[in-house]
C-alpha positions in Angstrom: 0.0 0.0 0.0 1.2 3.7 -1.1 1.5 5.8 1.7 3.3 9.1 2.5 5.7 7.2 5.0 6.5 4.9 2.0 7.5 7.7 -0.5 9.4 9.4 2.4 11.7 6.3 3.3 11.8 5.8 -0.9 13.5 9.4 -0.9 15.9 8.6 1.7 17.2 5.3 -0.7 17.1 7.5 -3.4 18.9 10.2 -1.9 21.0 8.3 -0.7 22.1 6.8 -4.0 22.6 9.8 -5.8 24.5 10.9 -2.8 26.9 8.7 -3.7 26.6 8.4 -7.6 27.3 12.0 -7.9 30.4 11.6 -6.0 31.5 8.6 -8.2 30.3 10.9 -11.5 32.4 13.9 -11.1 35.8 11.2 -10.3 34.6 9.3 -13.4 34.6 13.3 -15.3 38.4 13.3 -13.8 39.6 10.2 -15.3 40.4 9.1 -12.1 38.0 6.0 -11.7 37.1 4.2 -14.9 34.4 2.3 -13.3 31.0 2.2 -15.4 28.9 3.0 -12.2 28.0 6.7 -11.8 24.7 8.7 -11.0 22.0 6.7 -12.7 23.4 3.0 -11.9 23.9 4.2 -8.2 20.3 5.6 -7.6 18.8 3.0 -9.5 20.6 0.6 -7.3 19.4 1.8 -4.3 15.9 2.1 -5.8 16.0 -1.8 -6.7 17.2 -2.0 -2.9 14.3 0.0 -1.4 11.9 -1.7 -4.1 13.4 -5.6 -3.1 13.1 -4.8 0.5 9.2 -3.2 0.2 8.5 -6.1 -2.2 9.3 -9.4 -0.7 11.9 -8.5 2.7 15.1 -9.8 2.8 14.6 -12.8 0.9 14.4 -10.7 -2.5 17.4 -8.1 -1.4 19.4 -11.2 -1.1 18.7 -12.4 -4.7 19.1 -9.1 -5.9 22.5 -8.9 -3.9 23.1 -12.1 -5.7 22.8 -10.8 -9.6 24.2 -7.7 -8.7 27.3 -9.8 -7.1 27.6 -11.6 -10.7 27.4 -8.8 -13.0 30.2 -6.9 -11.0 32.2 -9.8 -11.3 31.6 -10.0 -14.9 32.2 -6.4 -15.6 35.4 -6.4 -13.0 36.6 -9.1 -15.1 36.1 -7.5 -18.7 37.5 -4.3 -17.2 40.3 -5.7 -14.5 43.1 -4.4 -16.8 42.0 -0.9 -17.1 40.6 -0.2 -13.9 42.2 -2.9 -11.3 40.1 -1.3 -8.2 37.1 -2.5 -6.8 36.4 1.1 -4.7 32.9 1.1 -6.9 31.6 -2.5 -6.7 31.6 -2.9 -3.3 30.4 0.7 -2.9 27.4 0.1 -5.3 26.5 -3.3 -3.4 26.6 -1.3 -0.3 24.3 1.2 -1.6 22.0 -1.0 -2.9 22.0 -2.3 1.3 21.6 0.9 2.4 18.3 1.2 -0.2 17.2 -1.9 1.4 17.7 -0.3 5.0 16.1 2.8 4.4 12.5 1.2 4.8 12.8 0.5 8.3 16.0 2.6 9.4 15.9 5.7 7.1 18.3 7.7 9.7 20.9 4.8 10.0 21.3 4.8 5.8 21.4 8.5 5.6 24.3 7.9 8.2 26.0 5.8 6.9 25.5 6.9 3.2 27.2 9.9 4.3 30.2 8.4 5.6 30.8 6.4 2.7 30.6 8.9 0.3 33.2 11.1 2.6 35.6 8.1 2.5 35.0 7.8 -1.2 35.6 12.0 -1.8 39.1 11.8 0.4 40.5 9.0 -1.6 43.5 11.3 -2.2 43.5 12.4 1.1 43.7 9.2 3.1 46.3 7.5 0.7 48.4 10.5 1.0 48.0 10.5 4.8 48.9 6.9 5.1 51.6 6.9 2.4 53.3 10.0 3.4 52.4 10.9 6.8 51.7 8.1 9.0 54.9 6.7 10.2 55.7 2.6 10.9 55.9 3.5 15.2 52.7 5.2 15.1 50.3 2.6 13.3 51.9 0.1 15.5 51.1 3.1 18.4 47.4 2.9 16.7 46.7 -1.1 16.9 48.1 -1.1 20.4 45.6 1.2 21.1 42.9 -0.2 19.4 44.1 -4.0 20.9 43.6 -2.5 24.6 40.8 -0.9 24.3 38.7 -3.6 22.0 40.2 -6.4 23.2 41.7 -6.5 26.6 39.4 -3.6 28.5 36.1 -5.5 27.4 37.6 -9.1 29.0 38.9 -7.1 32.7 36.7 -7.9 35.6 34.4 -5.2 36.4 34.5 -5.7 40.2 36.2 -4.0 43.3 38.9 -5.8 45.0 41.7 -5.3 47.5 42.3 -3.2 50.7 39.1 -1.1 51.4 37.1 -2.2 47.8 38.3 0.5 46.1 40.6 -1.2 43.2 38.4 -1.4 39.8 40.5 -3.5 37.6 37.9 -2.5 34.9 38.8 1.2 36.1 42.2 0.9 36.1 42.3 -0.5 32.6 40.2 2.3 31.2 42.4 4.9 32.6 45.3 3.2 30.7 43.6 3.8 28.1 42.1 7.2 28.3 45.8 8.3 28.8 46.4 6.3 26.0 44.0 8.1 24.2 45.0 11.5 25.3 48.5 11.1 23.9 46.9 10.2 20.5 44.5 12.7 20.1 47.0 15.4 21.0 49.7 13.9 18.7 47.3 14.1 15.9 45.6 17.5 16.4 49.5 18.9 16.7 50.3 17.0 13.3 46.7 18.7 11.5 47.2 22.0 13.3 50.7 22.6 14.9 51.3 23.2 18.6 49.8 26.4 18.6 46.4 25.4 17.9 45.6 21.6 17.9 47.4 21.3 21.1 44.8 23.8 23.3 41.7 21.8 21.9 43.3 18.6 22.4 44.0 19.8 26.0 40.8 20.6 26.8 38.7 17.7 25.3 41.3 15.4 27.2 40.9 17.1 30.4 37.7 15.7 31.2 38.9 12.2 30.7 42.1 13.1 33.2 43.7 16.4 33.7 46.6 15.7 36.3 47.1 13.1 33.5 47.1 15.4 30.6 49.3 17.4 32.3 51.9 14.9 32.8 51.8 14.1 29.1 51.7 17.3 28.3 55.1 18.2 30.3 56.7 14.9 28.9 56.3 16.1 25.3 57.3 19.2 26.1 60.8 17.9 27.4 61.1 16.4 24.2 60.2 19.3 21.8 61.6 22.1 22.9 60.9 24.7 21.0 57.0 24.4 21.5 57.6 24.5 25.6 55.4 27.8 25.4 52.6 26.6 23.0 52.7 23.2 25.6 52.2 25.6 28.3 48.9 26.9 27.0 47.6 23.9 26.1 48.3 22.4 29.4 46.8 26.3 31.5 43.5 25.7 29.5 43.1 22.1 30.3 42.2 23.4 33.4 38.8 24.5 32.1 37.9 20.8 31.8 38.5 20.4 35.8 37.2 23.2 36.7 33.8 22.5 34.7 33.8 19.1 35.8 33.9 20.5 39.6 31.3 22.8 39.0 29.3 19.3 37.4 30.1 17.0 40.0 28.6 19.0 42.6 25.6 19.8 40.5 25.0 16.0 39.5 24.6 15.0 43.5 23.0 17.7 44.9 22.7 21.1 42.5 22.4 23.1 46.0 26.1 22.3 46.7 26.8 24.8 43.7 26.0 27.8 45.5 29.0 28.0 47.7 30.9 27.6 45.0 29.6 30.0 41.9 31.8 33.1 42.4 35.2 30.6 43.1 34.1 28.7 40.0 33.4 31.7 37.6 37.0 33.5 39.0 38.4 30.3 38.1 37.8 30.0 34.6 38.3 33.6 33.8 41.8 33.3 35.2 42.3 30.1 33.3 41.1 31.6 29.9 43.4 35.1 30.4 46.1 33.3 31.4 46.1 30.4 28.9 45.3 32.8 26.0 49.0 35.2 27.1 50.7 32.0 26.8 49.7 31.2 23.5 49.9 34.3 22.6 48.1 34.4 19.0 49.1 37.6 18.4 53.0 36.6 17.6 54.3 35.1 15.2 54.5 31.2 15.7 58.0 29.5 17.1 60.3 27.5 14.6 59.5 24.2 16.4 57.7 21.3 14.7 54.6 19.8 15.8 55.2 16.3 15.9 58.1 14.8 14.0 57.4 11.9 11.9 59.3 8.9 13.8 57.5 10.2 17.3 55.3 7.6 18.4 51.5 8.9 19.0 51.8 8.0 22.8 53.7 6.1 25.7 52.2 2.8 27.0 54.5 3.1 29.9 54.3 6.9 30.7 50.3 5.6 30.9 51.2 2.6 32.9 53.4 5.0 35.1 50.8 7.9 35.8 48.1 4.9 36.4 49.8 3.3 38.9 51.0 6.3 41.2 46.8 7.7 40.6 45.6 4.1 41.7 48.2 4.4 44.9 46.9 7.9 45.7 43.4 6.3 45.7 44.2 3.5 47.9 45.9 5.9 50.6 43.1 8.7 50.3 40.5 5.1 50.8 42.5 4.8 54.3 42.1 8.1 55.7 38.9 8.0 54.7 38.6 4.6 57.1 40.4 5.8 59.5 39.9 9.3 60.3 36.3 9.4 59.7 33.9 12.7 60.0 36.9 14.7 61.5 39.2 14.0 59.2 37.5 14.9 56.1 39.5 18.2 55.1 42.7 16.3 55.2 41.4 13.5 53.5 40.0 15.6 50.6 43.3 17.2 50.3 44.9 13.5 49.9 42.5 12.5 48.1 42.6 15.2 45.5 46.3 14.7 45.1 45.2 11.8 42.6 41.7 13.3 41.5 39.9 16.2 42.7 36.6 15.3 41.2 36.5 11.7 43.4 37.1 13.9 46.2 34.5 16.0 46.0 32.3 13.5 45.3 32.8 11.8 48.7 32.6 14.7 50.3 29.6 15.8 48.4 28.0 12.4 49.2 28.4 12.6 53.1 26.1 15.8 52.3 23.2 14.3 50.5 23.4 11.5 52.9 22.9 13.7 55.8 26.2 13.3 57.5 27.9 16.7 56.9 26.0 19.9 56.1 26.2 22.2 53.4 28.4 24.3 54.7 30.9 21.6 56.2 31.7 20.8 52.3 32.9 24.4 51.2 36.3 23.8 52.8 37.1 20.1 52.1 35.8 20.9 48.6 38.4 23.4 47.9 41.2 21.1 49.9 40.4 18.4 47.2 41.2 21.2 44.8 44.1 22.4 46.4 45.6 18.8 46.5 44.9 18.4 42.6 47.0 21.5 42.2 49.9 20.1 43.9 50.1 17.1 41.9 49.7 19.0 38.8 52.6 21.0 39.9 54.8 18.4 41.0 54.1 16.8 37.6 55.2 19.9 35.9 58.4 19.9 37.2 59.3 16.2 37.2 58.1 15.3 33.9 58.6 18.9 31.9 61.7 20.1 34.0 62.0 24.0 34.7 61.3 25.6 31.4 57.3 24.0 31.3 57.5 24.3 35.0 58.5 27.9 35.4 55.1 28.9 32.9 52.6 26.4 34.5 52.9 26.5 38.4 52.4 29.9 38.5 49.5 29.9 36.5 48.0 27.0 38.8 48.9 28.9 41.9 47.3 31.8 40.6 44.2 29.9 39.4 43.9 28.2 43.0 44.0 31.7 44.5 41.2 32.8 42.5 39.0 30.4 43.2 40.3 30.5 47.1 39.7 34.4 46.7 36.1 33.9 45.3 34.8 31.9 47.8 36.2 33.9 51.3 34.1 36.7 48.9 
């Protein structure tokens, strides 16, 4: 039966399919793919897609998936000489799947017809990147990666164990591999955009996942790249944001009340952290002579991750047996252990003897700010161990003056 949601989803597979078609037309106008398939054999195909799958279900894609599998063979076959890629056969067979979709999943198709026809459009792009740019140590940095966080994260126990309860193999793992992460994503943005630039965005995107961890990564490459110490620097002042909006969301997300104490310390905060982070970069001057990311450089460090795990994890265990031990009275000092490893777990305790009626609102102002205090120690002590005095001597004094701020804005 002909209805409007019919010729709708029929749209989307034809859409779809010229999506794609027109892509493959203009390459075929470039003499860069010989392949017969272009506009009108692409949206047809999804059409006959659409049609099979409206028709008969899955039964008659298949068949159709069948002949259209035997006349690209025979036409690959005829043509294998001229034209010895098959970037168009299996792209048309995917389409007409994607036609076949788009009756019951019109949004998935579009999604996915998109992305193939991006991928198809930076043919040039990707091979160049791959050929030229991507070095042997960093897609061997890449399948590490992706074997850690695919493989070996999904098959660790999700379960607390040890002294107290409070060691998450499952967490530990995935903080290997955030940090793992982190060192990626800032390797590639500084290879796309230079220090200057990809480094600050990377910064602050990783920040959320860790920040005394993207600190220490941050200092570490800055040791080895020194001419980019400064642009490092900035990137490393403005990850800051992340914890600082984090805070702010942690105390929201347990009891939005808690907040209040804390909106003129938070606010200063930032403000201190954007000024600050934006003299270091310093847009204004002309850019430094270093490179971004040399091409041997590996995209991260599995044992710099394995390192800064291990001494957060410790931290954790020690800030679990204060916790035990010294109880109600003890809570300032705790937090400011605590926070030595991760400010944001801190204040969450802290924020959870609130809602559960054991401190008052008040009574988490100080041991709040303790947890931050603590996290700016560590962040300092990580400057200088890991970036030596020339990251130091730009970062601690931009922490300590983004700790008074916020110290300043709440005795105000």
């Amino acid at each position: 039966m002909l209805d409007t949601l019919n010729v709708g989803h029929g749209a989307v597979a034809l859409g779809i399919g010229m999506l794609v078609g027109l892509e493959r037309e203009r390459k075929k106008g470039r003499n860069e793919d010989h392949a017969a398939a272009g506009l009108r054999t692409f949206a047809i195909t999804a059409l006959l897609g659409y049609v099979s799958m409206l028709l008969a279900g899955p039964m008659l894609v298949g068949v159709a998936s069948l002949g259209l599998v035997l006349m690209l063979c025979m036409h690959y076959r005829k043509h294998a000489d001229k034209d010895p890629e098959v970037t168009s056969e299996i792209a048309l067979l995917l389409v007409l799947t994607l036609g076949a979709l788009s009756l019951n999943e019109p949004e998935l198709a579009t999604a996915v017809g998109v992305v193939l026809t991006v991928l198809l459009a930076m043919q040039r792009e990707l091979h160049h990147f791959v050929l030229q740019q991507l070095s042997e140590e960093e897609l061997r940095d890449g399948l590490m990666l992706l074997t850690v966080a695919l493989v070996v994260l999904p098959l660790t126990p999700d379960r607390f164990l040890g002294p107290y309860s409070v060691l998450n193999p499952r967490t530990i793992c995935t903080l290997v591999v955030l940090l793992m992460a982190v060192g990626a994503v800032g390797h590639i943005a500084m290879r796309l955009m230079g220090p200057r630039y990809g480094l600050p965005l990377s910064a602050i995107a990783s920040g959320f996942a860790s920040g005394t961890a993207t600190i220490a990564l941050l200092a570490r490459e800055a040791r080895q790249q020194k001419l980019a110490v400064r642009s490092f620097a900035a990137a490393a002042v403005l990850s800051n944001l992340a914890s600082i909006t984090q805070f702010a969301l942690v105390l929201t997300i347990i009891d939005r009340h808690l907040l209040s104490p804390f909106v003129i310390s938070i606010g200063l905060g930032a403000l201190v952290t954007v000024v600050y982070g934006i003299l270091l970069l310093a847009p204004w001057r002309a850019a430094s002579g270093g490179s971004a990311a040399h091409q041997g450089n590996g995209a991260f460090s599995l044992w710099t991750a394995l390192i800064i795990t291990l001494a957060l994890t410790g931290v954790a265990l020690f800030s679990a047996f204060l916790l035990q031990h010294l109880g109600h009275n003890g809570v300032s000092i705790a937090a400011f252990v605590s926070g030595l490893g991760d400010a944001h777990a801190a204040t969450a305790s802290v924020a959870s003897l609130v809602k559960a009626g054991r401190l008052e609102v008040a009574d988490v102002v100080v041991p709040g700010m303790m947890a931050v205090t603590g996290n700016t120690l560590t962040k300092c002590v990580l400057a200088l161990s890991n970036g030596g005095f020339r990251f130091a001597r730009y970062l601690v004094p931009a922490q300590i003056i983004i700790l008074g701020a916020m110290w300043f804005g709440l005795a105000m």
